[in-house]
C-alpha positions as CSV (number, residue, x, y, z in Angstrom):
1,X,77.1,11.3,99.2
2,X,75.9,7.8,100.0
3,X,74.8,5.6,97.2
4,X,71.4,4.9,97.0
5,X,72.2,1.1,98.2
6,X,73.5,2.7,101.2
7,X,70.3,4.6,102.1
8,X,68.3,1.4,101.6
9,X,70.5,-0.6,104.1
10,X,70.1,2.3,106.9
11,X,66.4,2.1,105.9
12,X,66.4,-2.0,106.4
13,X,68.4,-1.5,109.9
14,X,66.2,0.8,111.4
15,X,62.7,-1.9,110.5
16,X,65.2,-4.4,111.6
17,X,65.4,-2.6,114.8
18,X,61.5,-1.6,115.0
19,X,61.3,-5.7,114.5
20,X,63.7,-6.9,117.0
21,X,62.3,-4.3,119.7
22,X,58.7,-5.9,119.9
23,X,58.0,-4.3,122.9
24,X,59.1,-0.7,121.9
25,X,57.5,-1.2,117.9
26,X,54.4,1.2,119.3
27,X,56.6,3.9,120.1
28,X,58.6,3.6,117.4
29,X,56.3,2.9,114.7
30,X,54.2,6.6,116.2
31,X,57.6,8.3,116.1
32,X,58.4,7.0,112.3
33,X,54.7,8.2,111.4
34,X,55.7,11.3,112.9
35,X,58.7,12.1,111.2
36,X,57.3,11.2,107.9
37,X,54.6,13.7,108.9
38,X,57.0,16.5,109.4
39,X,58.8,16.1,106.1
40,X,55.8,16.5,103.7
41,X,54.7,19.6,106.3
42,X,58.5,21.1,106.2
43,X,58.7,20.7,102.3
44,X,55.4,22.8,101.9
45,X,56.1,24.9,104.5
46,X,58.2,28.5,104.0
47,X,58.4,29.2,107.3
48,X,60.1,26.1,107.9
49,X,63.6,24.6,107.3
50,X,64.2,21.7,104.7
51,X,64.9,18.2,105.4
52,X,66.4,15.5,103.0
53,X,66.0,11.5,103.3
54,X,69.5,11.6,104.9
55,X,68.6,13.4,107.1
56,X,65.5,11.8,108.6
57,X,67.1,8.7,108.6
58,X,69.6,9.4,110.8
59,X,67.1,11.2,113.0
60,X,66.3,9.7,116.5
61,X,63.7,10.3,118.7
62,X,65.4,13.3,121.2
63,X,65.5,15.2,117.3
64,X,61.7,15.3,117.1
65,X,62.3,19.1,118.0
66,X,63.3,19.6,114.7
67,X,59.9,19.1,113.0
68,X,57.8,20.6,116.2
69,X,55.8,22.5,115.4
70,X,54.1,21.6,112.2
71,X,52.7,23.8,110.1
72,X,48.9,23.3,108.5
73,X,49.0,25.4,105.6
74,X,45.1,24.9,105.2
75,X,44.4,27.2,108.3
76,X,43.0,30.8,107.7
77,X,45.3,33.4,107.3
78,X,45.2,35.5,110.3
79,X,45.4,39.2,108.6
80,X,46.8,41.3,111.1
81,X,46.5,44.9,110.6
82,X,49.6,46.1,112.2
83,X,52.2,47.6,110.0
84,X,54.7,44.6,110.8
85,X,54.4,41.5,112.7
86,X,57.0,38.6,113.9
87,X,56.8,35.4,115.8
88,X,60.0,33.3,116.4
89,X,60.4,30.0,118.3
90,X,63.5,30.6,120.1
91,X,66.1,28.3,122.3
92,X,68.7,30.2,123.4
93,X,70.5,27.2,124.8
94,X,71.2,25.9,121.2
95,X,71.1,29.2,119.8
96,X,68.3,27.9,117.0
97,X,65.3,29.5,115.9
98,X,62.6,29.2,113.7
99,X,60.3,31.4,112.2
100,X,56.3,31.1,112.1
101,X,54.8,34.1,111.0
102,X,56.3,37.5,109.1
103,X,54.9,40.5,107.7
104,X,57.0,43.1,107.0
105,X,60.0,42.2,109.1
106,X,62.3,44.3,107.6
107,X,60.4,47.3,107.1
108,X,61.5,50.5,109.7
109,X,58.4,51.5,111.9
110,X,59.1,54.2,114.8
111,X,60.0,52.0,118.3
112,X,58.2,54.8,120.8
113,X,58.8,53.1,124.2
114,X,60.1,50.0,122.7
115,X,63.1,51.9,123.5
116,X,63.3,51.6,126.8
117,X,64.9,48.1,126.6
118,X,67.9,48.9,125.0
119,X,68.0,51.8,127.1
120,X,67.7,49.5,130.3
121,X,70.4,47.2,128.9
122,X,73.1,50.1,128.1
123,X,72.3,51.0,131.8
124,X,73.1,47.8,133.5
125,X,75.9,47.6,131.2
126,X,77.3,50.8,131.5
127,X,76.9,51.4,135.2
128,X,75.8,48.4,136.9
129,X,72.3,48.1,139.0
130,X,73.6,49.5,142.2
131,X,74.9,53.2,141.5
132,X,73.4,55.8,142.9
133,X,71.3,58.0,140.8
134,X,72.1,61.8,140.7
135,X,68.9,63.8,140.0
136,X,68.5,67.3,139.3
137,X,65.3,69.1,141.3
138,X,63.2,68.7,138.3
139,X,63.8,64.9,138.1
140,X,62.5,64.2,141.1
141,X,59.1,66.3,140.4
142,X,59.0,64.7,136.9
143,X,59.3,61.3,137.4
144,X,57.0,61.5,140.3
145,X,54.2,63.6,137.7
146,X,51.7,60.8,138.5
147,X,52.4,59.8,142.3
148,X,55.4,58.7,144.4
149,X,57.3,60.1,147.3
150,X,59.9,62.5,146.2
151,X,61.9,62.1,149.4
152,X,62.1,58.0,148.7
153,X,62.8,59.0,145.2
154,X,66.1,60.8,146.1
155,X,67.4,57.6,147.5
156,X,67.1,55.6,143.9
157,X,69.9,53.3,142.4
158,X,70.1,52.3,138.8
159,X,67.9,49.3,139.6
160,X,64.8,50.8,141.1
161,X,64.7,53.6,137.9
162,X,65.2,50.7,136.1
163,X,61.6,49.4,137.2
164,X,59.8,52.8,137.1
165,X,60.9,53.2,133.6
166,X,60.2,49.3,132.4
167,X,57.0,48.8,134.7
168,X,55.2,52.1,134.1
169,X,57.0,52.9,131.1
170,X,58.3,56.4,132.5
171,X,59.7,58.9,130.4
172,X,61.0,60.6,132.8
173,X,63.3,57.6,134.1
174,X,64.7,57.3,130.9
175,X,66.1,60.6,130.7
176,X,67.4,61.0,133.9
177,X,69.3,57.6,133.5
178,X,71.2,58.7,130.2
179,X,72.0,62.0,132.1
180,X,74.0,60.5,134.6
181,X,76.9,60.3,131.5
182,X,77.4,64.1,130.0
183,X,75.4,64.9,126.9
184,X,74.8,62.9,124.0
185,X,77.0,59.5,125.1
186,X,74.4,57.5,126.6
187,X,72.7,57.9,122.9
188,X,75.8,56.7,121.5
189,X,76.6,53.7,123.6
190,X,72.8,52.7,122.5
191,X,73.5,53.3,118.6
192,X,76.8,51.3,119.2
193,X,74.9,48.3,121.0
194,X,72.6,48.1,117.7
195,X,75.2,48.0,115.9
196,X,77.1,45.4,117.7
197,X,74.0,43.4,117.4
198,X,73.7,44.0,114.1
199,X,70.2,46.2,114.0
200,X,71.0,47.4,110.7
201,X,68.1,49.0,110.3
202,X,67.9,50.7,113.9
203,X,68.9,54.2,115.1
204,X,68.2,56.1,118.3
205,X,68.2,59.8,118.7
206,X,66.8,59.6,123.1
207,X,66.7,57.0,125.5
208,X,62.5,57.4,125.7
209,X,61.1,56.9,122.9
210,X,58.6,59.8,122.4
211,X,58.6,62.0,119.4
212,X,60.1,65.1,118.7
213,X,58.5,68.1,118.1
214,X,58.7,68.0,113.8
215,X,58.6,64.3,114.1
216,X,62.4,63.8,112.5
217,X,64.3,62.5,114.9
218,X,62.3,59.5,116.0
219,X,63.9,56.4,117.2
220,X,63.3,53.7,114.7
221,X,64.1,49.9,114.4
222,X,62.6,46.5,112.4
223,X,60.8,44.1,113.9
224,X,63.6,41.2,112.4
225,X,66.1,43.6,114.8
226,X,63.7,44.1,117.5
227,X,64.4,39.8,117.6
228,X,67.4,40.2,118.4
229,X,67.0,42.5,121.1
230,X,65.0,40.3,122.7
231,X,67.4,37.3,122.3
232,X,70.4,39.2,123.9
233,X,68.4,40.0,126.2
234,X,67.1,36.6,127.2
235,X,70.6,35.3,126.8
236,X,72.2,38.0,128.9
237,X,70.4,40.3,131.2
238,X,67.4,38.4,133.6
239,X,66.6,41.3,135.7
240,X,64.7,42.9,132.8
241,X,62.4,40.0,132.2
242,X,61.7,39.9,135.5
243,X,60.8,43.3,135.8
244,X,58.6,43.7,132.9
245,X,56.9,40.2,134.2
246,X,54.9,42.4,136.9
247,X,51.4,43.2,135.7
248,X,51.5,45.7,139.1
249,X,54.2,45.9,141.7
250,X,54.1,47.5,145.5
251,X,57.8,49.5,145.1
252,X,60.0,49.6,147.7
253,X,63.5,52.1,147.6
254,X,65.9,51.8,150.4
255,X,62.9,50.6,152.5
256,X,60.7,52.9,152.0
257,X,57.7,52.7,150.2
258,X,58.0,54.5,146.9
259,X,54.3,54.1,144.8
260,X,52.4,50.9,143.5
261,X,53.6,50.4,140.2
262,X,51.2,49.6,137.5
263,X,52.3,47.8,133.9
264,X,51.1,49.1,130.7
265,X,51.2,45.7,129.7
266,X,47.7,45.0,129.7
267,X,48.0,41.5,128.7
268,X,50.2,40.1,131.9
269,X,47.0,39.7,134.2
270,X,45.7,38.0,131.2
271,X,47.2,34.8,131.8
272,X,50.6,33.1,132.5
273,X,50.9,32.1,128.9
274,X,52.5,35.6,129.0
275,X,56.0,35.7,130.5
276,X,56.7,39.3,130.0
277,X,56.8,42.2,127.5
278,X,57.0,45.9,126.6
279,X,54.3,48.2,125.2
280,X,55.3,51.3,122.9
281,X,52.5,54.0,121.5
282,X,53.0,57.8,120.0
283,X,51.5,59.5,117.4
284,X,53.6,58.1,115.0
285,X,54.8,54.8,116.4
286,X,50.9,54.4,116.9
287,X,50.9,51.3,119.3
288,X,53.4,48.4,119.5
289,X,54.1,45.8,122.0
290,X,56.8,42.7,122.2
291,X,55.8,39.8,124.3
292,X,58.0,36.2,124.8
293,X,55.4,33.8,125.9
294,X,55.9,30.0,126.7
295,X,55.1,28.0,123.6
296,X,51.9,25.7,123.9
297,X,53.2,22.2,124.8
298,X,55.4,20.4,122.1
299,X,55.1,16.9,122.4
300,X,58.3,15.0,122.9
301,X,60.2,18.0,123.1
302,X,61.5,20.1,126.5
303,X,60.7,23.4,126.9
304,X,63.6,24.4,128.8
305,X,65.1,27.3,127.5
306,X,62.5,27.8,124.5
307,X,60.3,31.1,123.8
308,X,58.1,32.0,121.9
309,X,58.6,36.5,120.8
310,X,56.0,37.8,119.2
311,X,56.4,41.5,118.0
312,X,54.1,43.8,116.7
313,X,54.4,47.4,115.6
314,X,52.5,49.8,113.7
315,X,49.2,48.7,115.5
316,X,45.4,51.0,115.2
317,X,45.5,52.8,118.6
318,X,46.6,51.7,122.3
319,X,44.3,49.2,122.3
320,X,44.9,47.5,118.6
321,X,48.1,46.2,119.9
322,X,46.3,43.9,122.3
323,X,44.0,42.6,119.9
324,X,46.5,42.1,117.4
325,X,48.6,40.3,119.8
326,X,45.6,37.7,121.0
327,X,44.9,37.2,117.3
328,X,48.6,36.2,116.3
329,X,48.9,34.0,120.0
330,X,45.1,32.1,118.5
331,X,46.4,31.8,115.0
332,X,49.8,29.9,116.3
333,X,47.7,27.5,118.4
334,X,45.5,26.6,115.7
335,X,47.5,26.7,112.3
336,X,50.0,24.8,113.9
337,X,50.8,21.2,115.6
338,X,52.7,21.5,118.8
């Protein structure tokens, strides 16, 4: 540990260097402010990690990330309604994150077409984007329940179920992709994926989402391990953030054209704030929805590679989600300094 003489001669080097630099003493004087700034906010503030003197004094000005954002704990408190709520500032290139708002994170809420990511990862994983699909005659009539060519349909790969399932959040897509491996192993390789991310508190009994019948077997997940989800994902698989990124989508297969494909995702034709998400609702699930956003500009800091995820589960109705969701996205602009 350095003695205390020590700290004051790295203090006396760095004014010496504010001093010496006349023409830079602006710059550095409004980064010094600012780091002073972010200690008193970071040692009131939960949410965000600790700093010591140490610390600060070896800071330079590329480590201004470290502070950003800043939270004002005298902002209102934004009382969302939904059974649990996240929002994490993410950059996968360092593999960092920081938390900024949590209720309930840990506690198990029903997933309801939340599911469908994991389901479209463990199908890119297990058979790659470009195999063939294998329906059975009722497929084809399911999946198309709400328009779309049957006869364009037969000629589906992995990839274009892929986007009927993400986009319009098809039921029917999901099934018929686990059923290409023989009973009950697509379900496992999902379970064993959890696991391998470490979603302790996740289990999956169908690739869909939707409830059973006496409401027991109901896939279920957190929203802490619905975060990491969402991080794999961004760190591993692209084509499923692009294709939940469409707010509607003219769909072709093979050439042909299949149906216009519209996003549940009310909130993508909202604004490009939004980068993409997934909507869940069901009786007992009631309504849920991810979204990873840009963050509002952070001074000094690049963006590249940074996210904001916002989760939300247990909402009041299909709607509630939405509002929910624009109320957390207002509360982060205005309770903290980007």
């Amino acid at each position: 540990m350095n003695s205390p003489k020590k700290k004051e001669n790295i203090f006396q080097k760095i004014i010496k260097k504010l001093v010496k630099g006349r023409q830079n003493i602006p710059f550095f004087i409004i980064l010094f402010i600012l780091l002073l700034i972010g200690f008193i906010n970071m040692a009131s503030s939960q949410t965000s990690p600790s700093l010591n003197v140490n610390t600060i004094l070896f800071l330079n000005y590329n480590d201004v990330s470290l502070f950003r954002p800043l939270k004002n704990n005298d902002y209102y408190n934004p009382n969302l309604e939904a059974n649990a709520v996240l929002s994490l500032l993410v950059n996968i290139k360092k593999d960092s994150e920081k938390m900024l708002y949590a209720k309930d994170i840990d506690q198990i809420n029903p997933l309801a077409s939340l599911t469908k990511l994991m389901t479209a990862v463990v199908a890119i994983e297990e058979y790659g984007i470009d195999k063939k699909i294998n329906f059975e005659p009722n497929d084809l009539i399911e999946i198309t329940a709400y328009g779309g060519s049957i006869n364009t349909l037969k000629n589906a790969t992995v990839k274009d179920l892929l986007y009927i399932m993400l986009i319009e959040s098809n039921n029917s897509a999901a099934n018929v992709l686990a059923s290409q491996l023989p009973q009950g192993e697509f379900i496992t390789l999902m379970n064993k994926k959890a696991k391998a991310l470490q979603m302790d508190k996740t289990i999956f009994y169908n690739p869909s989402g939707l409830d059973d019948d006496n409401l027991k077997n109901i896939n279920k997940s957190s929203a802490r391990d619905l975060s990491k989800l969402l991080v794999y994902i961004l760190n591993n698989q692209p084509l499923i953030p692009k294709i939940c990124s469409y707010s509607e989508l003219e769909y072709y297969i093979n050439g042909k054209f299949y149906k216009k494909l519209e996003n549940t995702n009310l909130l993508l034709e909202n604004g490009s704030d939004y980068l993409w998400g997934k909507t869940g609702y069901t009786k007992a699930a009631n309504g849920c929805i991810v979204l990873v956003l840009n963050p509002p500009d952070l001074y000094l800091v690049n963006h590249q590679d940074t996210y904001l995820i916002n989760i939300i589960l247990g909402a009041s109705g299909k709607n509630g989600r939405f509002k929910e969701a624009k109320k957390l996205e207002n509360w982060l602009k205005n309770s903290y300094i980007w």
